[in-house]
VEXVO-742999 format. One record per atom (N, C-alpha, C, O, CB): x, y, z; residue in three letters. Coordinates in steps of 0.2 Angstrom, whole numbers, padded with zeros to 4 digits, always signed. Last residue first. Glycine has a CB too. Layout:
XYZALA
...
This chain:
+0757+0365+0520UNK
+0759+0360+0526UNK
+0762+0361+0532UNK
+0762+0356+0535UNK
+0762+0355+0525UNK
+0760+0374+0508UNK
+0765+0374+0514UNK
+0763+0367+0516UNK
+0768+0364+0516UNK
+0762+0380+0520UNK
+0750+0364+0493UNK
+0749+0371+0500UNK
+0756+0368+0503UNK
+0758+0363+0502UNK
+0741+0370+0507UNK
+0749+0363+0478UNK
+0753+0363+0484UNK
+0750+0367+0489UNK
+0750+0373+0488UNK
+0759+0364+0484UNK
+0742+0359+0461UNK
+0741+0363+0467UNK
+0746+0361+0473UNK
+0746+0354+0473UNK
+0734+0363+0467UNK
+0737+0350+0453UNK
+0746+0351+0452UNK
+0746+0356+0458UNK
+0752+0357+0459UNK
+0750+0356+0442UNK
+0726+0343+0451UNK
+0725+0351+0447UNK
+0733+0352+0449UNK
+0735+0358+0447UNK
+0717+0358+0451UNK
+0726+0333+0458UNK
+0725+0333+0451UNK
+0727+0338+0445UNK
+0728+0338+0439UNK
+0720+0332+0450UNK
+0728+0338+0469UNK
+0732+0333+0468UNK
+0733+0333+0460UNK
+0738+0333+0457UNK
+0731+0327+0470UNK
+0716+0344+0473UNK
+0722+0348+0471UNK
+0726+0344+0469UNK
+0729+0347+0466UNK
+0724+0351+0476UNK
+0701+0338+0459UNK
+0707+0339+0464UNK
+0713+0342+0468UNK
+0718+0339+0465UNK
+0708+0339+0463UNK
+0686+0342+0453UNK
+0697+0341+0452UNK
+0698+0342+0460UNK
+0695+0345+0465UNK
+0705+0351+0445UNK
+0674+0326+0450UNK
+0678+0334+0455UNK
+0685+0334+0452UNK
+0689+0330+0451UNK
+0679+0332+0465UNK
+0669+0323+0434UNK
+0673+0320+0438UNK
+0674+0327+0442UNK
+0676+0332+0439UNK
+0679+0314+0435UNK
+0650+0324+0430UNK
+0658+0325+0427UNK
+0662+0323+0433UNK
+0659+0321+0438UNK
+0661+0335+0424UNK
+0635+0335+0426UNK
+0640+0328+0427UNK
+0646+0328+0422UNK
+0647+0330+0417UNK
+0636+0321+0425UNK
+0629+0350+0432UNK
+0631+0346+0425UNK
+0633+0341+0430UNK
+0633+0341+0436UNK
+0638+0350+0418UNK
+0619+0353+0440UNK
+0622+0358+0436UNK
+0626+0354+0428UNK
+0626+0355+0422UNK
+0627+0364+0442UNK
+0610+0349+0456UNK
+0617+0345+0450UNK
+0615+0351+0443UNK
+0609+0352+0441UNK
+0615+0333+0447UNK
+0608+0357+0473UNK
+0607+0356+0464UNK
+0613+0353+0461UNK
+0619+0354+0463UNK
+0607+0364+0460UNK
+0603+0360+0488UNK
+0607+0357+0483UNK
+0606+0358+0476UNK
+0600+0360+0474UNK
+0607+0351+0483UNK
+0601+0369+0506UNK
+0599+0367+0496UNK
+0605+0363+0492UNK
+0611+0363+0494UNK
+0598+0376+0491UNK
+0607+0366+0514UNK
+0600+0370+0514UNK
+0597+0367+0509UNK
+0592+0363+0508UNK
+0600+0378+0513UNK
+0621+0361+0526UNK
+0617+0362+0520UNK
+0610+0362+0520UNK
+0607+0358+0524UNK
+0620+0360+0516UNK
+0626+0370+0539UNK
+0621+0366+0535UNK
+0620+0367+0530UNK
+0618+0373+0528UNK
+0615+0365+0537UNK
+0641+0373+0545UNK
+0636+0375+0542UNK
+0632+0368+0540UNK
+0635+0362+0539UNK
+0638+0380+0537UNK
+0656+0380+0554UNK
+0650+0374+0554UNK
+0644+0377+0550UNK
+0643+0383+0550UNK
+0648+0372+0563UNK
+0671+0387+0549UNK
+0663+0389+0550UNK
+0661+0383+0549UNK
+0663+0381+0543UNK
+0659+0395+0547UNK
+0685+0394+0555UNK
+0680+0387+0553UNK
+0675+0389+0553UNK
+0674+0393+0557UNK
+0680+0380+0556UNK
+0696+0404+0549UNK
+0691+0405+0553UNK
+0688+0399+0550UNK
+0688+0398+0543UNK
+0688+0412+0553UNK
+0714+0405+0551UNK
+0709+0406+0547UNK
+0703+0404+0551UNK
+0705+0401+0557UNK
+0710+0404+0540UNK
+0727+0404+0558UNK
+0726+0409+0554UNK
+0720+0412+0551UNK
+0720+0417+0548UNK
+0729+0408+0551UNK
+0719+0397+0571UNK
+0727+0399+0566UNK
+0725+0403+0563UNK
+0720+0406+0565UNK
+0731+0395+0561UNK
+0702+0396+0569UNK
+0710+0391+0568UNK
+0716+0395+0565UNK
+0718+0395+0560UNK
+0709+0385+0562UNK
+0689+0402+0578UNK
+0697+0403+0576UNK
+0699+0399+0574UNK
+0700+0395+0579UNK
+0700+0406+0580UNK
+0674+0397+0573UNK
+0680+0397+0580UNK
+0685+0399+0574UNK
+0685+0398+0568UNK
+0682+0389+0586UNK
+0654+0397+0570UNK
+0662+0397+0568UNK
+0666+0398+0573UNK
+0664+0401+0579UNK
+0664+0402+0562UNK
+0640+0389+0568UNK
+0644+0392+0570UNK
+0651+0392+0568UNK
+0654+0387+0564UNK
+0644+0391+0575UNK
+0630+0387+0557UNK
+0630+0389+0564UNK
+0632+0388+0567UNK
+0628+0385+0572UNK
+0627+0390+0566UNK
+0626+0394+0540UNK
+0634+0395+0547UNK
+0630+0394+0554UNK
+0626+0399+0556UNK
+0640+0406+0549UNK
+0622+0386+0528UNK
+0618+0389+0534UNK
+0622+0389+0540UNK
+0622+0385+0544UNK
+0612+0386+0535UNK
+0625+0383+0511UNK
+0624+0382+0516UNK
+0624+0388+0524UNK
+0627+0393+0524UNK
+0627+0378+0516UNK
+0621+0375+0497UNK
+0620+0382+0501UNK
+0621+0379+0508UNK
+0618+0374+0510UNK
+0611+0386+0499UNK
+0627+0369+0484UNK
+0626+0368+0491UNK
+0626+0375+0492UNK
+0629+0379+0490UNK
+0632+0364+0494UNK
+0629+0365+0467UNK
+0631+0368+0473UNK
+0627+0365+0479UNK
+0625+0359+0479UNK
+0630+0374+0472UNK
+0639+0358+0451UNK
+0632+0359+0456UNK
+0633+0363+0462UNK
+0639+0365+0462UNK
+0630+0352+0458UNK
+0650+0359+0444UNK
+0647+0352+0444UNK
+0639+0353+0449UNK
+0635+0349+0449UNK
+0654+0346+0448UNK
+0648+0375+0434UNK
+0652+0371+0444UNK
+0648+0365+0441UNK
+0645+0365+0436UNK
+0647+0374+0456UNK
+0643+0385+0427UNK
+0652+0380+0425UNK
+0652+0374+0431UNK
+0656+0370+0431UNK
+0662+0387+0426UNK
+0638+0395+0440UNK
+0635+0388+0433UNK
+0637+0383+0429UNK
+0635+0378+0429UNK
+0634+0390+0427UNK
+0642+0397+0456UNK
+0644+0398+0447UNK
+0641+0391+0443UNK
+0642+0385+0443UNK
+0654+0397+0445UNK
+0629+0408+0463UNK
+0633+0400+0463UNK
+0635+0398+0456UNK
+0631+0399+0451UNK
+0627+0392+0464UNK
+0624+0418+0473UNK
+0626+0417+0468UNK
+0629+0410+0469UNK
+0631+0407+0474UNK
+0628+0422+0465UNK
+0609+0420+0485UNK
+0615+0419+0483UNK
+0620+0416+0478UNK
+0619+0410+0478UNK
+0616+0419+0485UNK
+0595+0417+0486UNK
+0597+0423+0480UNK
+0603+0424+0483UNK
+0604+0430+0485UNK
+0593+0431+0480UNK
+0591+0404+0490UNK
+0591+0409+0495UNK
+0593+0415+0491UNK
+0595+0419+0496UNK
+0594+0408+0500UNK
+0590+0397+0477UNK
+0585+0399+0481UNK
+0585+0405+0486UNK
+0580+0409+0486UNK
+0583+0393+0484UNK
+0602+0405+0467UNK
+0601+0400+0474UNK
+0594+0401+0474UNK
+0592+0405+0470UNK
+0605+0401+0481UNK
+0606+0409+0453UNK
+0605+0412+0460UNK
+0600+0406+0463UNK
+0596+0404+0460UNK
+0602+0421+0460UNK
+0622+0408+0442UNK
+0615+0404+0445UNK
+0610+0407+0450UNK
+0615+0408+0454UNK
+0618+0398+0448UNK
+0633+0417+0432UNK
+0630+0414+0438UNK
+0621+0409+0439UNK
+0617+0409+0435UNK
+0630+0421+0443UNK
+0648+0416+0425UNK
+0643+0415+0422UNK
+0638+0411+0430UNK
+0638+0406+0432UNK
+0644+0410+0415UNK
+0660+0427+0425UNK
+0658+0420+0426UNK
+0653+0422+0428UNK
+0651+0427+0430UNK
+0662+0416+0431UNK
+0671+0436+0422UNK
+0665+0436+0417UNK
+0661+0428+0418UNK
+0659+0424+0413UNK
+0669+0437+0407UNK
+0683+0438+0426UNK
+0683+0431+0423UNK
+0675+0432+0419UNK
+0674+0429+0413UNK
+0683+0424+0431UNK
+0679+0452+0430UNK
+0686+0452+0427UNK
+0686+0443+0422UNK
+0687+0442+0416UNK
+0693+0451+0436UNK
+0669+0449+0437UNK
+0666+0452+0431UNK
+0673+0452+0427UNK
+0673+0451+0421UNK
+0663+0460+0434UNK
+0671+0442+0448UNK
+0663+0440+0443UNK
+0666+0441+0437UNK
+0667+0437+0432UNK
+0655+0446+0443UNK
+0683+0449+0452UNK
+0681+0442+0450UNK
+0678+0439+0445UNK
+0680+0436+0440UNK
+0678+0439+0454UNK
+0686+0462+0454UNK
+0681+0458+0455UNK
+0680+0452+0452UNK
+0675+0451+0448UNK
+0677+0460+0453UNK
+0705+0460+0460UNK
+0698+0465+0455UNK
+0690+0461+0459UNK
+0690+0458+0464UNK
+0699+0463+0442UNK
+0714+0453+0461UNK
+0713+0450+0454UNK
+0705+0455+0454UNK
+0701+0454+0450UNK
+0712+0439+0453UNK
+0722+0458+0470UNK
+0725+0461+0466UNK
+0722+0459+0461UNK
+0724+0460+0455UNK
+0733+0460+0466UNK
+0709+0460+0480UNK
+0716+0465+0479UNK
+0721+0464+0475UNK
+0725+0468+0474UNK
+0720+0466+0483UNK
+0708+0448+0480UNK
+0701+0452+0478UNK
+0706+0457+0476UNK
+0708+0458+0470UNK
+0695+0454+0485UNK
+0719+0434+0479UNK
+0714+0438+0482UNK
+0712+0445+0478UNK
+0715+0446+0473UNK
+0718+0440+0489UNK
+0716+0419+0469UNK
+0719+0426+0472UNK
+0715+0429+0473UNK
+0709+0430+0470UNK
+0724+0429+0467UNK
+0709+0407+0467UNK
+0713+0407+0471UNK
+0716+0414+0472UNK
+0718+0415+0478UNK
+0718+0403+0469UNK
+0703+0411+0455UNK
+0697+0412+0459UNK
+0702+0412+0467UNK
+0700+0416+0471UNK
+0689+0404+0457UNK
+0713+0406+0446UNK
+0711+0413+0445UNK
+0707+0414+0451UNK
+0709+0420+0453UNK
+0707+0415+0439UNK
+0713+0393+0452UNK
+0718+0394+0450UNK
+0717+0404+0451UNK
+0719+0408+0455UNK
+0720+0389+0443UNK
+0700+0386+0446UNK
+0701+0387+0450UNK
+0707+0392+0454UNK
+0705+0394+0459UNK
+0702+0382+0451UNK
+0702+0391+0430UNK
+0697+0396+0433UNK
+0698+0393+0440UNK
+0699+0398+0444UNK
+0688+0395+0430UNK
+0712+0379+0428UNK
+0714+0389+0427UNK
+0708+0392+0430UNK
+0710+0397+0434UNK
+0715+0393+0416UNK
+0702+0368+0431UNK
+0711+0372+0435UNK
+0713+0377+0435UNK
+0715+0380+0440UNK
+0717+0370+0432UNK
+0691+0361+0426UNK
+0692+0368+0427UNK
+0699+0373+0431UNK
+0700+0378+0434UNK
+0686+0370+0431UNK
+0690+0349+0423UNK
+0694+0353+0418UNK
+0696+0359+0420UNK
+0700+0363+0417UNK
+0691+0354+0413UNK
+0683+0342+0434UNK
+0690+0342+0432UNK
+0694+0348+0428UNK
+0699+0351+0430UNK
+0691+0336+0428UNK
+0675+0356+0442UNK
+0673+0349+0436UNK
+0682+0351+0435UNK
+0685+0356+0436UNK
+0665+0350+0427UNK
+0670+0361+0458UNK
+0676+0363+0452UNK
+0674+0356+0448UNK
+0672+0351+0451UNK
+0686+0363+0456UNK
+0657+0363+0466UNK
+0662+0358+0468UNK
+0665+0360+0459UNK
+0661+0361+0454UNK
+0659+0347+0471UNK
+0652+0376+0478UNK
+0653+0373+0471UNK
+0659+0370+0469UNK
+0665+0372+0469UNK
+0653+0378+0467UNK
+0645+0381+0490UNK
+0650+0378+0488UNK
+0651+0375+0481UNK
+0648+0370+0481UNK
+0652+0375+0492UNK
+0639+0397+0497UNK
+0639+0393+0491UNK
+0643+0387+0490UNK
+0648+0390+0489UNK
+0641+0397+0487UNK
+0634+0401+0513UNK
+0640+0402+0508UNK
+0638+0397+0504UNK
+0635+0392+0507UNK
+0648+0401+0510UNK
+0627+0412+0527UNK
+0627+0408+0522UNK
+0634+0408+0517UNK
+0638+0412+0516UNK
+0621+0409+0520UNK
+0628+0425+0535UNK
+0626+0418+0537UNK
+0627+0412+0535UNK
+0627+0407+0539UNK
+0622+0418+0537UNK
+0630+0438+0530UNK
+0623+0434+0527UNK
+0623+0429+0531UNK
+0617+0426+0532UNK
+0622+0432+0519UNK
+0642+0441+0537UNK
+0636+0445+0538UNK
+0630+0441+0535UNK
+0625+0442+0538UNK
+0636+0451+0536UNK
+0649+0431+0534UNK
+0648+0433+0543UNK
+0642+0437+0542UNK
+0637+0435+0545UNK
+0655+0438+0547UNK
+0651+0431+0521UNK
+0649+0426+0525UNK
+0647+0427+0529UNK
+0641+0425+0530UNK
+0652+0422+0527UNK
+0658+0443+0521UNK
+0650+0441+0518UNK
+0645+0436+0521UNK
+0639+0436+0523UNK
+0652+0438+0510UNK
+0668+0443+0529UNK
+0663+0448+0531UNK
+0657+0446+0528UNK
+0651+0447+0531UNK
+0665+0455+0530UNK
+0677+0433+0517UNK
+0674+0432+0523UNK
+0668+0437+0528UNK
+0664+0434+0531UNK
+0680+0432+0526UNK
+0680+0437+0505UNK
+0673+0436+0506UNK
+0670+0432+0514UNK
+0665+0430+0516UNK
+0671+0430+0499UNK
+0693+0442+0504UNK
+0685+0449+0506UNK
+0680+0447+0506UNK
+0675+0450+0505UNK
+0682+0455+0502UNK
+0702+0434+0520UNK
+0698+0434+0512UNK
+0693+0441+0512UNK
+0690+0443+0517UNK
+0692+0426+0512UNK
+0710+0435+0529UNK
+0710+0439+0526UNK
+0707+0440+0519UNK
+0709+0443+0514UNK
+0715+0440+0526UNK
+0708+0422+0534UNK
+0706+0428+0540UNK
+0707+0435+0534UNK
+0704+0440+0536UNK
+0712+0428+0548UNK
+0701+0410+0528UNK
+0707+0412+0527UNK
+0706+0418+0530UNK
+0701+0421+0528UNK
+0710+0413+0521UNK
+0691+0397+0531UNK
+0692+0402+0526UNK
+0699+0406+0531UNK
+0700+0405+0537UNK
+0683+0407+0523UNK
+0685+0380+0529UNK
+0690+0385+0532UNK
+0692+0390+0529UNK
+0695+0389+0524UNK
+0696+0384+0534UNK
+0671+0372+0533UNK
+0673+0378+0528UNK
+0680+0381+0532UNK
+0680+0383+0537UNK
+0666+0384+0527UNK
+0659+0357+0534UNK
+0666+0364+0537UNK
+0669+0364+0533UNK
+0671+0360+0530UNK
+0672+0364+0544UNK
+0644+0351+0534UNK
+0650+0353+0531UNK
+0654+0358+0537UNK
+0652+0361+0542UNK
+0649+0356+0524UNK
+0629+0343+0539UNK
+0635+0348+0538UNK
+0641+0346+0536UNK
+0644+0341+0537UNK
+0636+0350+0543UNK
+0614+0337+0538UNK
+0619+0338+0532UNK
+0625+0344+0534UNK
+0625+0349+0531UNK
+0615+0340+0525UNK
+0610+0330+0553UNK
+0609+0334+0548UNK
+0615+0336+0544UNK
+0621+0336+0547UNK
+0606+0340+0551UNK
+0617+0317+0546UNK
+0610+0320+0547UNK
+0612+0324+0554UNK
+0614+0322+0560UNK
+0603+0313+0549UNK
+0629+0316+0541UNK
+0624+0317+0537UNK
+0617+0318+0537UNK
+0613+0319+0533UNK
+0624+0313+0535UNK
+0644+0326+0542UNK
+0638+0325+0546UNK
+0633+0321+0540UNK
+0634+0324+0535UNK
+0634+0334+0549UNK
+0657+0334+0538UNK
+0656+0331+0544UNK
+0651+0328+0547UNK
+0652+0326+0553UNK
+0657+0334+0548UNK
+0661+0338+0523UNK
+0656+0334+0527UNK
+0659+0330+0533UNK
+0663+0325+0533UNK
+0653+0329+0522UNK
+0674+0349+0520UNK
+0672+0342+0523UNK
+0667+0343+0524UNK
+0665+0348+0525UNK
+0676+0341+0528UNK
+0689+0358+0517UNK
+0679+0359+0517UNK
+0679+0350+0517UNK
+0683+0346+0515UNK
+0674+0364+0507UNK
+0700+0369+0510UNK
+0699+0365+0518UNK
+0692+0366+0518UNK
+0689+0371+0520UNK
+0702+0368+0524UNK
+0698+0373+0497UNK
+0702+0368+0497UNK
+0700+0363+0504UNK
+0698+0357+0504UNK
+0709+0370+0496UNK
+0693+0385+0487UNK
+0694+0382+0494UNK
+0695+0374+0492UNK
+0694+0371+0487UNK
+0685+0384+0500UNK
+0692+0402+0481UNK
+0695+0392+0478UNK
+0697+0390+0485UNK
+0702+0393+0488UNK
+0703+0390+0471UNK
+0680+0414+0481UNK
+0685+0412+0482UNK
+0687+0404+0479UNK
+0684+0400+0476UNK
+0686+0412+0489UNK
+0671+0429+0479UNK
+0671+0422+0478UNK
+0678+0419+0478UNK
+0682+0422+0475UNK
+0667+0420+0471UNK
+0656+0440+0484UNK
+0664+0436+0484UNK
+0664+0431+0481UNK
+0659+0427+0480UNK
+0668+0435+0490UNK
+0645+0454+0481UNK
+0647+0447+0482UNK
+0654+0447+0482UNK
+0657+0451+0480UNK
+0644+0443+0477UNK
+0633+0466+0488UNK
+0640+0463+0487UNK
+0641+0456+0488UNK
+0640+0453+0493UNK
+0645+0468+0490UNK
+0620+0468+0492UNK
+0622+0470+0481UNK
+0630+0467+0483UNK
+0633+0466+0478UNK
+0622+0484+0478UNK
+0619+0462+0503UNK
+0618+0469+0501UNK
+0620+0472+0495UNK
+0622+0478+0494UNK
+0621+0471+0505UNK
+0632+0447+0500UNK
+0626+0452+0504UNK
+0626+0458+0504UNK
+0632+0460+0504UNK
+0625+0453+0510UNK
+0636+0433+0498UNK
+0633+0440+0494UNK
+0629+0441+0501UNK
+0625+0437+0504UNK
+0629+0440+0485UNK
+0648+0418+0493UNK
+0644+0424+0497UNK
+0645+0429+0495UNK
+0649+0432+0492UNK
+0646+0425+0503UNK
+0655+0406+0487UNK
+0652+0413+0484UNK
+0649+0413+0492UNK
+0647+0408+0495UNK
+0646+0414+0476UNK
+0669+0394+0483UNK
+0666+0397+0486UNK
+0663+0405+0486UNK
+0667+0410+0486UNK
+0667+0396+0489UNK
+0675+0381+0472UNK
+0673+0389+0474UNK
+0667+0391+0478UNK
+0661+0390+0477UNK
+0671+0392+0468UNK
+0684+0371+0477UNK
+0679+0370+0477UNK
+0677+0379+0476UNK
+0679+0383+0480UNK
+0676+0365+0483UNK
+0692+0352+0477UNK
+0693+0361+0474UNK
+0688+0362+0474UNK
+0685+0357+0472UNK
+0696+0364+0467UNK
+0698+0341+0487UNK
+0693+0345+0483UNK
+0696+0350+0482UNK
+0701+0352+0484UNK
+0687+0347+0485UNK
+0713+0334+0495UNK
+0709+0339+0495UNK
+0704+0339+0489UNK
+0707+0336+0485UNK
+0713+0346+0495UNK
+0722+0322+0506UNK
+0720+0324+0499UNK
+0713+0329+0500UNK
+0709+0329+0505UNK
+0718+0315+0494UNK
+0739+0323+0513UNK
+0733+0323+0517UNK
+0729+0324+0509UNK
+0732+0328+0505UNK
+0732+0329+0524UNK
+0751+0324+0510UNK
+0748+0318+0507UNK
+0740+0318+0509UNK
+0736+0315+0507UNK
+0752+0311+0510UNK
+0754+0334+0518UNK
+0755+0335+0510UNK
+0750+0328+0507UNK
+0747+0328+0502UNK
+0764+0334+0507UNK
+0756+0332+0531UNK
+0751+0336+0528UNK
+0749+0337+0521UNK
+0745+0340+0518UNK
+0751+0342+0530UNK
+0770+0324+0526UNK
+0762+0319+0528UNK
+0759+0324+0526UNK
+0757+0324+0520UNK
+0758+0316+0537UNK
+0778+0332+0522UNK
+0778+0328+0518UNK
+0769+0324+0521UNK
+0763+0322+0518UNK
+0786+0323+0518UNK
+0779+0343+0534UNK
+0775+0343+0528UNK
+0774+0341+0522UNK
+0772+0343+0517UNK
+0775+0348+0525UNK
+0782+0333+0546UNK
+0776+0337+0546UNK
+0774+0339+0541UNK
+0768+0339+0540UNK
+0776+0342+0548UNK
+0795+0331+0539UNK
+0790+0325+0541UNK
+0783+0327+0541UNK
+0779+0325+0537UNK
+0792+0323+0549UNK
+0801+0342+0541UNK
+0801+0339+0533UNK
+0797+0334+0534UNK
+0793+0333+0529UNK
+0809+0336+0528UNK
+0799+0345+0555UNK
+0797+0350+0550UNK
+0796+0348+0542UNK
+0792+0351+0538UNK
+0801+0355+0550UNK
+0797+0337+0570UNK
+0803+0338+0561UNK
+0797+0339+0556UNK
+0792+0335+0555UNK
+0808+0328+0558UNK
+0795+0343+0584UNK
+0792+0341+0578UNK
+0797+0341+0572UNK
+0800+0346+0571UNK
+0785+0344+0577UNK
């Protein structure tokens, strides 16, 4: 395979920004996901790829469930902050001082978001490096109106 080939296309492939939360047991996470999709419309599912070394992965795993919150254009630097890991940016919540919502099912969902999605893991497999998880969505809410960012938009690169 040619390797400048391989990450000029995965490059063109186009992404969302989206924050994702999970909580259980008094503890919450929250991360900036990028690999998430609607695969389904009846029944409403999505896939999630989370990163094998996130600290909001165990959350997931253990409540079952995750937040997605689609990013309003403007919000790049809070995408961008929410991108680094737990170890060196702290608590999140409380470091950014982000402003929450709680779900019907009493998991948090940032307020600032264009809206959310709750959704319901059932099931997940290994990819490489990070873990897919199949889920339904449960619940919805619109939170404000406004245009999704982007990674393209928001100047963002992954490897490929």
């Amino acid at each position: 395979m040619d390797p400048l080939a391989k990450k000029t296309v995965l490059r063109q492939f186009t992404y969302g920004l989206y924050a994702v939360t999970a909580a259980h047991e008094g503890e919450r996470g929250v991360f900036t996901a990028n690999w998430l999709s609607q695969v389904s419309f009846e029944p409403p599912l999505i896939v999630l790829s989370v990163e094998r070394e996130s600290s909001t992965l165990p959350l997931i795993r253990a409540s079952g469930r995750f937040v997605v919150c689609p990013f309003a254009a403007h919000q790049r630097e809070l995408a961008g902050a929410l991108g680094r890991p737990k170890h060196r940016a702290g608590d999140k919540f409380a470091t950014l001082n982000l402003a929450v919502v709680e779900t019907a099912t009493g998991d948090p969902a940032l307020a600032d978001a264009l809206g959310y999605v709750v959704c319901q893991v059932e099931a997940e497999m290994q990819a490489g490096d990070s873990i897919v998880f199949l889920a339904q969505v449960i619940e919805a809410r619109i939170l404000s109106e406004g245009d999704p960012l982007t990674m393209r938009d928001a100047g963002f690169r992954h490897a490929g």
